[in-house]
C-alpha positions in Angstrom: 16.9 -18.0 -16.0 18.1 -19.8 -19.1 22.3 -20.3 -19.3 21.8 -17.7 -22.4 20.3 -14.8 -19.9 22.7 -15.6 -16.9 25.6 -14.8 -19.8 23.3 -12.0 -21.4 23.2 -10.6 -17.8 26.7 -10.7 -16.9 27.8 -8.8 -19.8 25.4 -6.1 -20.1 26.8 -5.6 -15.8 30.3 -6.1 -17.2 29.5 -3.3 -20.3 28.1 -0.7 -17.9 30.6 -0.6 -15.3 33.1 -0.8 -17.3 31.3 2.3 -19.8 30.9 4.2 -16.2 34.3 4.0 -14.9 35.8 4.7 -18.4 33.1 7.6 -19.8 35.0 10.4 -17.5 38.4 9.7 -19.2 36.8 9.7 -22.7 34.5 12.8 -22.3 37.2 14.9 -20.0 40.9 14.0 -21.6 43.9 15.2 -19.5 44.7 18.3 -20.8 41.8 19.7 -21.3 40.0 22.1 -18.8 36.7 20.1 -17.0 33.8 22.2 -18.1 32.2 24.6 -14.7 29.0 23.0 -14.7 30.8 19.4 -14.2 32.9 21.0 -11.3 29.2 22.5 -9.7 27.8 19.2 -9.7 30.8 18.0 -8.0 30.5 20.6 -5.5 26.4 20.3 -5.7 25.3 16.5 -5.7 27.1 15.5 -2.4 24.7 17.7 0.0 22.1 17.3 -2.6 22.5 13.2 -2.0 23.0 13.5 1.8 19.3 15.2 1.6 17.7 13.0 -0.3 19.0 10.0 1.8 17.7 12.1 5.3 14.0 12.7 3.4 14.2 8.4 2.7 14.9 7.7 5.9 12.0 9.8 7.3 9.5 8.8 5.0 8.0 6.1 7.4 8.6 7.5 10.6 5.5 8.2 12.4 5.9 10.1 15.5 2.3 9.2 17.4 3.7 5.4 18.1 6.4 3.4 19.2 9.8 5.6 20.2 8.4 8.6 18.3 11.3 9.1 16.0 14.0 9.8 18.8 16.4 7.7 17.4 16.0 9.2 13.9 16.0 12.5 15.4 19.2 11.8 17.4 20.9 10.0 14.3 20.2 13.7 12.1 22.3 15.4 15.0 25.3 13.1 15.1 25.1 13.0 11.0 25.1 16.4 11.0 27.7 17.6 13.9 30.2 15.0 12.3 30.0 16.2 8.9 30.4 19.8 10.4 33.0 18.9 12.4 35.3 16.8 9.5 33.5 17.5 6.2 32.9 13.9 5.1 30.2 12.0 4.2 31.2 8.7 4.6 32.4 9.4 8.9 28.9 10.9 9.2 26.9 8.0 7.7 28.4 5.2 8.9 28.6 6.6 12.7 25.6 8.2 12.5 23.9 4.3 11.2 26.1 2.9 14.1 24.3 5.2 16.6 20.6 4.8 15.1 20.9 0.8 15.1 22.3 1.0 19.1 19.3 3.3 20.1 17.0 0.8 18.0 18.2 -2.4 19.1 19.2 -1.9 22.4 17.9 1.3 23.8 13.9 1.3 22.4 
């Protein structure tokens, strides 16, 4: 890359994420009531997210070789009793990655 598209590049990063972290405040000003639909998506998109990253991270399994998808299968569970247990996302992934990459590098 030319020193032109390195700059070009840096700014059009710098533009969006600062447009992305500012849009909210523009579109919803304190004061005003946050439209329903924007509060269903907020209630929506989190288990809509968590599902979509559970159907990526099956896509390649193949249950006829190698450990036959037990450490995926025992990665689901933990996901899925710690977010019932505490109700967040973030406990549920990262313990639930910490328990896949034990069974896969040390187990099978």
């Amino acid at each position: 890359m030319t020193t032109p598209q390195i700059l070009a590049t840096i700014f059009a990063a710098g533009a969006a994420t600062v447009l992305t972290r500012a849009l909210p405040f523009l579109v919803f000003p304190d004061g005003r009531e946050t439209p329903r639909y924007v509060r269903y998506l907020g209630h929506a998109l989190p288990g809509a997210i968590f599902g979509l990253l559970v159907v990526y991270c099956l896509k390649d399994v193949n249950l006829l070789s190698g450990s036959r998808g037990i450490p995926e299968a025992v990665g689901i569970v933990v996901a899925a009793v710690l977010y019932k247990r505490w109700h967040n996302m973030l406990i549920s992934i990262f313990a639930s990655t910490a328990v896949y990459m034990v069974l896969v590098n040390l187990v099978f």
